[in-house]
C-alpha positions as CSV (number, residue, x, y, z in Angstrom):
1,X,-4.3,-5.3,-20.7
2,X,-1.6,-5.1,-18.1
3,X,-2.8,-5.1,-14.5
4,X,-1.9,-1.1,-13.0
5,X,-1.1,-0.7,-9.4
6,X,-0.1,2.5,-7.4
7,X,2.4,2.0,-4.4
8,X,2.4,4.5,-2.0
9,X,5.5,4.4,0.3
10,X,7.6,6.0,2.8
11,X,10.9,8.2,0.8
12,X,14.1,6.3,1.0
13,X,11.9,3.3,0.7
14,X,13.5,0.5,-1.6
15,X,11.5,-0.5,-4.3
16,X,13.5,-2.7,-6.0
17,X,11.7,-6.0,-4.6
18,X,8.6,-4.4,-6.2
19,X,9.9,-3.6,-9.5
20,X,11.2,-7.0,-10.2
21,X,7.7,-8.7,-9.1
22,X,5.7,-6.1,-11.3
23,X,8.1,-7.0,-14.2
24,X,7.7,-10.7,-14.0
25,X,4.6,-10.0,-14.1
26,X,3.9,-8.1,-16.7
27,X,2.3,-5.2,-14.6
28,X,2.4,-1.6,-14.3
29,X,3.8,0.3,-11.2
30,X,3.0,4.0,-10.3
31,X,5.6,4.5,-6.9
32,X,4.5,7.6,-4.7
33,X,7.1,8.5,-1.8
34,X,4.4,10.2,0.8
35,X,6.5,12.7,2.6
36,X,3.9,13.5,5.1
37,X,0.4,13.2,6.1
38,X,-1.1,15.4,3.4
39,X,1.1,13.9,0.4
40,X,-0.2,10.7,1.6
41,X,-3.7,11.7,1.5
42,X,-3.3,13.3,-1.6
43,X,-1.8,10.0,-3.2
44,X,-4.8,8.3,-2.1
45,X,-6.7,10.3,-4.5
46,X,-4.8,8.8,-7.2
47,X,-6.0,5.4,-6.5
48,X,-8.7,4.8,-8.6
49,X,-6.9,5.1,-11.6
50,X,-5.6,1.7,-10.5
51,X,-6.6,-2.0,-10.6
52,X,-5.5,-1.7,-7.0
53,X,-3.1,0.1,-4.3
54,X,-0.3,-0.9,-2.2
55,X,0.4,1.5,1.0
56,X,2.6,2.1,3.9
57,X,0.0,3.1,6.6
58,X,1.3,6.0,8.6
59,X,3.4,6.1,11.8
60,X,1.7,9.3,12.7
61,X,-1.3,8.5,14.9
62,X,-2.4,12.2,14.2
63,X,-2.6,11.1,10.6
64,X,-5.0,7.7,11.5
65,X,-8.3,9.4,11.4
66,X,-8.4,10.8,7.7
67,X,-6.2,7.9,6.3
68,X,-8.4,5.3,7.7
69,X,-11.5,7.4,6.1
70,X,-9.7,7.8,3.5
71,X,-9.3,3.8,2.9
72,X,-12.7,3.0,3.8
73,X,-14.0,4.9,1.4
74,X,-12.2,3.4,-1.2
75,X,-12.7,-0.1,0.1
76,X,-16.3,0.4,-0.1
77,X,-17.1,-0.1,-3.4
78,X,-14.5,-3.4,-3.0
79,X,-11.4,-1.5,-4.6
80,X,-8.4,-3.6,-3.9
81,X,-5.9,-2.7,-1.0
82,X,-2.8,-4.0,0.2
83,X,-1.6,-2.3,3.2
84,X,2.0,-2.9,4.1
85,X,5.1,-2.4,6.1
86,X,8.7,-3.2,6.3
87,X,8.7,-3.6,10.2
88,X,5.9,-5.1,12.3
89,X,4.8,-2.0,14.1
90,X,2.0,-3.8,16.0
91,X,5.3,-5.1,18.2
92,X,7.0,-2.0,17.9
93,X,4.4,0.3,17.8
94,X,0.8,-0.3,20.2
95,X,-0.7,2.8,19.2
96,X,0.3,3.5,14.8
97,X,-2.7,3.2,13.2
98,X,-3.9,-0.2,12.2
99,X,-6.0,-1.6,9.5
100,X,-9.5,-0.9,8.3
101,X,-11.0,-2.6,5.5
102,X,-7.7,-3.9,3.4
103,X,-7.7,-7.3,1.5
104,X,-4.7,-8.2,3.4
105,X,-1.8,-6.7,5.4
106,X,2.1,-7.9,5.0
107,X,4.2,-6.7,7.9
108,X,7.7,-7.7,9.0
109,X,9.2,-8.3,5.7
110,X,11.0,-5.6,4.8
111,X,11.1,-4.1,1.3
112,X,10.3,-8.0,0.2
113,X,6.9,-7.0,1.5
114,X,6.1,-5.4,-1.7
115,X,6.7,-8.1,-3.8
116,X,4.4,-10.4,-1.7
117,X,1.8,-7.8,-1.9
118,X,2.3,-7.9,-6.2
119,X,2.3,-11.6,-6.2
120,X,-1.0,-11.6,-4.2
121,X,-3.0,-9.2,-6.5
122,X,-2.1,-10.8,-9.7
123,X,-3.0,-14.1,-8.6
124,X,-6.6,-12.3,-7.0
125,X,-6.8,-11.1,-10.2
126,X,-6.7,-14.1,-12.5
């Protein structure tokens, strides 16, 4: 059975890099665009129905709080995330939201950084 991941990303995003690495490797990609603070939230939701998630934290610091409760309660029972972003915002950024509780987190390579992020589950995965 083919590994399933959801990608939850910012709209106007490109997904391409992403498509290609889930098609070389045989896995299946659910993309969300999160338009805002509560579709992202509500995306989250959709996880579990996943071997694993990909997300673009948000910018908004008003939005930290929930997402990062959000993430730790799926990380809790050890479900696989992959936060990432095009652009470093820890340079750009001091006060966006960081991590909590993610397996790994790409920043700085731009829409290449989902492709990294495939590459890395499927080789956790086998």
């Amino acid at each position: 059975m083919a590994l399933s991941f959801l990608i939850v990303h910012e709209p106007g995003a490109d997904i391409a890099p992403a498509k290609r690495a889930a098609d070389a490797a045989g896995a299946a990609v659910t993309f969300y665009a999160a338009r805002d603070p509560e579709s992202l939230m509500e995306s989250l939701d959709q996880a579990e129905g996943h071997d694993a998630l990909i997300v673009t934290p948000p910018a908004d610091t008003a939005a930290g709080d929930a997402y990062h409760a959000a993430l730790a309660d799926l990380t809790a029972g050890g479900f696989p995330v992959v936060e990432m972003t095009p652009e470093n915002r820890a340079a750009t950024q001091p006060d966006a939201p960081g991590p909590i509780g993610s397996m790994a987190v790409i920043a700085g390579f731009g829409p290449e950084g989902y492709a990294l992020a495939i590459e890395l589950l499927v080789e956790r995965f086998s």
